[in-house]
C-alpha positions in Angstrom: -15.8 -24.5 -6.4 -16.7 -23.3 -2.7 -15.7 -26.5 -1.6 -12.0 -26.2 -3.7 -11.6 -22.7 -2.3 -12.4 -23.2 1.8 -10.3 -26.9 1.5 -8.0 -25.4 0.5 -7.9 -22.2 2.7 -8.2 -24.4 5.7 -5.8 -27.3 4.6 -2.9 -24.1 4.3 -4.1 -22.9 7.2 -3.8 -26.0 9.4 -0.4 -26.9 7.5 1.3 -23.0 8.5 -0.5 -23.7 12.5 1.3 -27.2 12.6 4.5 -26.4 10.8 5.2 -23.1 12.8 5.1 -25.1 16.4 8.9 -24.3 17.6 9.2 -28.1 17.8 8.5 -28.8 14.0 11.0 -28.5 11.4 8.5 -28.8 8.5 8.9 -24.5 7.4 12.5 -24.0 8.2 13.0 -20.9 5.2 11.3 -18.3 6.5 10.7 -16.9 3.0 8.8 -19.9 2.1 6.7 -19.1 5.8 6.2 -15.9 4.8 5.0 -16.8 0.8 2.5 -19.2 3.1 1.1 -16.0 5.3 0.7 -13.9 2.0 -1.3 -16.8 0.4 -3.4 -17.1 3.8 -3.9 -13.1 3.7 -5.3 -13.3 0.0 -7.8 -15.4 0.6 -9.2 -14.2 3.4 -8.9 -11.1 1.1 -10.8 -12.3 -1.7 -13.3 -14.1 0.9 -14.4 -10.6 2.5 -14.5 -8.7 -0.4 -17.2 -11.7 -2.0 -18.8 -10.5 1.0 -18.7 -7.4 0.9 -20.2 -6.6 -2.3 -22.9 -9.2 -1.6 -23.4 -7.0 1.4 -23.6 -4.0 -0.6 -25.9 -5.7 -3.3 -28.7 -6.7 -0.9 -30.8 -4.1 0.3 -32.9 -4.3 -3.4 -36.2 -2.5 -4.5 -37.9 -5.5 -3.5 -36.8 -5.2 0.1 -34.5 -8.3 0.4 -32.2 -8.8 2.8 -28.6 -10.0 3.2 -28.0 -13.7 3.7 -24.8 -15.7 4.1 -25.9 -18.9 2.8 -27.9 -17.9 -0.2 -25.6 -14.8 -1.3 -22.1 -16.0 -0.2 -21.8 -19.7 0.2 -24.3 -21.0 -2.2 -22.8 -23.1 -4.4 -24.3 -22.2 -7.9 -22.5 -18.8 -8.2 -19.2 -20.2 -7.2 -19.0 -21.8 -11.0 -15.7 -20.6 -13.1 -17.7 -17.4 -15.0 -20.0 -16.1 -12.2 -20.1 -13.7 -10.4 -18.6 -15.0 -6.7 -15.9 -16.8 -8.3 -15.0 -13.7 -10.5 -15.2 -11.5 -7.9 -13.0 -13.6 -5.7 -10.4 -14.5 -8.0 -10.1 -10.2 -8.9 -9.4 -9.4 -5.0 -7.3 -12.5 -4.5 -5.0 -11.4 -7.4 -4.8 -7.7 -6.2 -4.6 -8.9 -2.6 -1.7 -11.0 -3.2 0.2 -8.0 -5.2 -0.3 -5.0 -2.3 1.0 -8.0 0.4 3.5 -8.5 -2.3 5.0 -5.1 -2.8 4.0 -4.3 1.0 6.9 -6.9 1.7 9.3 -5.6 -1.0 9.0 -1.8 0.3 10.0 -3.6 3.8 12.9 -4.8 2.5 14.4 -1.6 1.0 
C-alpha cells in the first residue's frame, strides 16, 4: 500500500511539474491545476502527520527510539485496517476539506 500511495504521490507530482511548463498545453483550466495542487497538498498532509504520530509514539518505556524505515515506511502497517494506512487516510480526508473550504472562503 506504501508503494500505491508514494507512485502515486510522485506520478501527480511529476504530471502538475511537466504540465505547468508555459510551453505545455496539457492543464489549460486552471481549476483543474488547482484540484491537482489540493490533491498534492493532502498527501503530503497525510504523509507528515503518519509521521508525526510515529514521532510522538517512539520514545517508549523500553527506551526505543524513532526510526523512518521501521515506523513509517515499513510495509506491514501500510495494510487497509492498520494503523499507518488509517491514520493516513484520516489526515488526507481532513487535509483535503481545510484546502477545500480554504479555497472557497478565497473566493467570497
Amino acid at each position: 500500500m506504501i508503494a500505491i500511495i508514494l507512485g502515486s504521490f510522485f506520478c501527480l507530482l511529476i504530471f502538475v511539474m511537466l504540465a505547468s511548463n508555459p510551453g505545455n498545453k496539457l492543464i489549460q483550466n486552471k481549476n483543474t491545476k488547482r484540484h491537482l495542487l489540493n490533491l498534492l497538498t493532502a498527501y503530503v498532509g497525510g504523509f507528515l502527520f503518519v509521521v508525526i504520530v510515529r514521532l510522538f509514539e517512539a520514545p517508549g518505556p523500553e527506551g526505543s527510539s524513532f526510526n523512518l524505515f521501521y515506523d513509517v515506511l515499513d510495509g506491514r502497517s501500510w495494510r487497509i485496517g492498520r494503523d499507518n494506512f488509517e491514520d493516513f487516510f484520516f489526515a488526507f480526508i481532513i487535509t483535503y476539506i481545510i484546502v477545500f473550504i480554504r479555497n472557497q472562503y478565497k473566493k467570497t
